[in-house]
C-alpha positions as CSV (number, residue, x, y, z in Angstrom):
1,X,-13.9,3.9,11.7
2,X,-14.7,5.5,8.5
3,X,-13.4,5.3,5.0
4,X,-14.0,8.8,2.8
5,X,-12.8,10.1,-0.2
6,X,-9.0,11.5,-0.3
7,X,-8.5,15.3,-0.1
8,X,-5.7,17.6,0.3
9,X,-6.0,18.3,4.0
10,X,-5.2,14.6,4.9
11,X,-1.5,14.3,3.1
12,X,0.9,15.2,5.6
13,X,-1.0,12.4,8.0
14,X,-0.8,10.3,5.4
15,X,3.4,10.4,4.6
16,X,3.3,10.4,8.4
17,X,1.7,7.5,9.2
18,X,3.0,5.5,5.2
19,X,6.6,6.4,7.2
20,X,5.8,4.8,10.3
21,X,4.0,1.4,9.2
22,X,6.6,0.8,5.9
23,X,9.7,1.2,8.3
24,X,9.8,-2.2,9.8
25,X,9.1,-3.3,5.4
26,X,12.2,-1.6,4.6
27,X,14.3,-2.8,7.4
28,X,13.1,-6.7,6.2
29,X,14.0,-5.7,2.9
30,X,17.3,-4.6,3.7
31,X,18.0,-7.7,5.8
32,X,16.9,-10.0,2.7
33,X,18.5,-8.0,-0.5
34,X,22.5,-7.4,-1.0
35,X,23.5,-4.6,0.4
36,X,24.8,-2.8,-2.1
37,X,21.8,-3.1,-4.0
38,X,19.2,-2.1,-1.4
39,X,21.6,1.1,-0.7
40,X,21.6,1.7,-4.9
41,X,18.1,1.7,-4.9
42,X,17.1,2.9,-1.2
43,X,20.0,5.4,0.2
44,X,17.3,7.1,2.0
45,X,14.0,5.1,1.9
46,X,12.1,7.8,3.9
47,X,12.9,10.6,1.4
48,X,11.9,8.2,-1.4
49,X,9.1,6.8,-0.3
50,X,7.4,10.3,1.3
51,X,7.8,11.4,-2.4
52,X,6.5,8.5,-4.0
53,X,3.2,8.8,-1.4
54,X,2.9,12.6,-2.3
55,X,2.8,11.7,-5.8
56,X,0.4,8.9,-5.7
57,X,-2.2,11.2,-3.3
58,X,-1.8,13.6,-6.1
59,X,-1.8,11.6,-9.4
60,X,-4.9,12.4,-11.5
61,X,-5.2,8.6,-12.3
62,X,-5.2,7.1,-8.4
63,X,-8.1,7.3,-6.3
64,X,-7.2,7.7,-2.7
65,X,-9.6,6.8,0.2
66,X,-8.6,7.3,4.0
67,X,-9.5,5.5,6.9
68,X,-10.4,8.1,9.6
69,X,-11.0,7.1,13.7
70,X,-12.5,10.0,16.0
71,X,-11.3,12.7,13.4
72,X,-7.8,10.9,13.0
73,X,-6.1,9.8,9.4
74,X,-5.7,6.3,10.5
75,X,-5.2,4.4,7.2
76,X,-5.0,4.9,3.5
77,X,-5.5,3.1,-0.2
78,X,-4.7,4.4,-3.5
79,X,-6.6,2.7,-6.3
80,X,-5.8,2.3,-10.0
81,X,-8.4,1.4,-12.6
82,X,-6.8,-0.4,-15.8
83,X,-9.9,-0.3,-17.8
84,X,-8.6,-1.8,-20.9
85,X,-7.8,-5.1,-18.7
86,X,-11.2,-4.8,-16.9
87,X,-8.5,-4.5,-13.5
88,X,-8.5,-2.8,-10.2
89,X,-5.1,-2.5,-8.7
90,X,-4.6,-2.0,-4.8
91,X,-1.6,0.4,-5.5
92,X,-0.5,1.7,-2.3
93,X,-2.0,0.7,1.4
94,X,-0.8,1.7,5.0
95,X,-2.1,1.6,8.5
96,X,-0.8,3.9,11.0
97,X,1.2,1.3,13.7
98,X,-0.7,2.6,16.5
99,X,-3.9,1.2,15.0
100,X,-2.7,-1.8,13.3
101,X,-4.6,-5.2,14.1
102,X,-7.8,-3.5,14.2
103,X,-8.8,-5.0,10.9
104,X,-8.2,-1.2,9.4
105,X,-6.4,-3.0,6.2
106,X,-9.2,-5.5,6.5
107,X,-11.7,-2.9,6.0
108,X,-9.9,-0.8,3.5
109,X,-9.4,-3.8,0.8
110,X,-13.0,-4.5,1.1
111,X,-13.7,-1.4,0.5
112,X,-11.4,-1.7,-2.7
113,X,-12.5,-4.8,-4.1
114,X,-16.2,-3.3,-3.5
115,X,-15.5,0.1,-5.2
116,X,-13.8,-1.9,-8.1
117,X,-16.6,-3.9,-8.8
118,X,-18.8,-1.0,-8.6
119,X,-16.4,0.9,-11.3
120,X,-16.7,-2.4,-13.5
121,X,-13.7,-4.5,-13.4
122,X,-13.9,-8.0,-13.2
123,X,-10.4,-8.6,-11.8
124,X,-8.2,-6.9,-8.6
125,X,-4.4,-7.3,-8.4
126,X,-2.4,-6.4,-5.6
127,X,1.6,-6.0,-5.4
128,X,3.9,-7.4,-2.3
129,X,6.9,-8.4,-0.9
130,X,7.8,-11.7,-0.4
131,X,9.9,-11.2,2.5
132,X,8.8,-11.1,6.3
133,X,8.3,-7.4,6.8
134,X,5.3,-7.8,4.1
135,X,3.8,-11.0,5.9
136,X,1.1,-9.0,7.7
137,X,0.3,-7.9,3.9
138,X,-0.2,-10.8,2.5
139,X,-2.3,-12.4,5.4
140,X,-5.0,-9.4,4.6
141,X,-4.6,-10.4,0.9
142,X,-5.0,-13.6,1.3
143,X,-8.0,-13.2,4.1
144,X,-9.8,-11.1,1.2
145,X,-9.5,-14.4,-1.5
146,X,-6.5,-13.3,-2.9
147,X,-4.4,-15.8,-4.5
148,X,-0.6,-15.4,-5.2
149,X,1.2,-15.7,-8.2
150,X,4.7,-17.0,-7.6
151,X,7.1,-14.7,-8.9
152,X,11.0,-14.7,-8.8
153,X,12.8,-11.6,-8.7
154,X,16.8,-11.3,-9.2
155,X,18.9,-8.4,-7.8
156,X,22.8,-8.0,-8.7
157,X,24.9,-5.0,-8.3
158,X,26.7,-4.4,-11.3
């Protein structure tokens, strides 16, 4: 496996396999969060999210590495440097499902936590889900030293 640089060529493999490994995150979300919320704020996850992806590959202030296997996009991280707080962010990860468990996440937040350093900061933050569609997440998280902040967050339809 290799981990290179982002470029154009790789974004529809990218949405394709961010599609495939967040689908079993947004069916945990829906089973955890009120309905009507999780339809106010997800009426089509997959239309959301493959815009949200497009737009983070192309943002001029995310760096984007891909995990490639025999030629194959297999895995992605977007990166954001918050230089005034000295902070990497892991912004955006995903595995394609047909290589999950092959420490490809493993491998790509290493790769984060290395490049952050390398760029200067002195902390790395990473966002997730509490619920059990993120648990696979937070074990690579946690694996890499990461330490959770406990956080509540209320939803009500209004």
């Amino acid at each position: 496996m290799q981990i290179e640089p982002y470029d154009s060529s790789k974004l529809a493999a990218i949405v394709d396999l961010s599609l495939r490994a967040w689908e079993p995150v947004f069916e945990s979300i829906a089973s955890v969060m009120d309905p009507e919320v999780y339809r106010e704020h997800h009426p089509d996850w997959r239309v959301t999210q493959r815009e949200a992806v497009q737009a983070t590959c192309q943002a001029e202030d995310v760096h984007v590495w891909v995990a490639t296997e025999d030629s194959q996009t297999v895995g992605f991280v977007a990166l954001k440097l918050h230089t005034e707080d000295k902070m990497g962010e892991i912004y955006m990860i995903a595995v394609d499902p047909e290589f999950q468990r092959r420490s490809i996440a493993k491998a790509l937040t290493e790769h984060s936590l290395a490049w952050f350093k390398d760029a200067g900061m002195t902390t790395a933050m990473v966002d997730t889900g509490g619920d059990p569609g993120h648990e696979p997440a937070r074990r690579t998280y946690e694996s890499a030293g990461f330490r959770a902040l406990p956080i509540a967050r209320y939803f009500k339809k209004v």
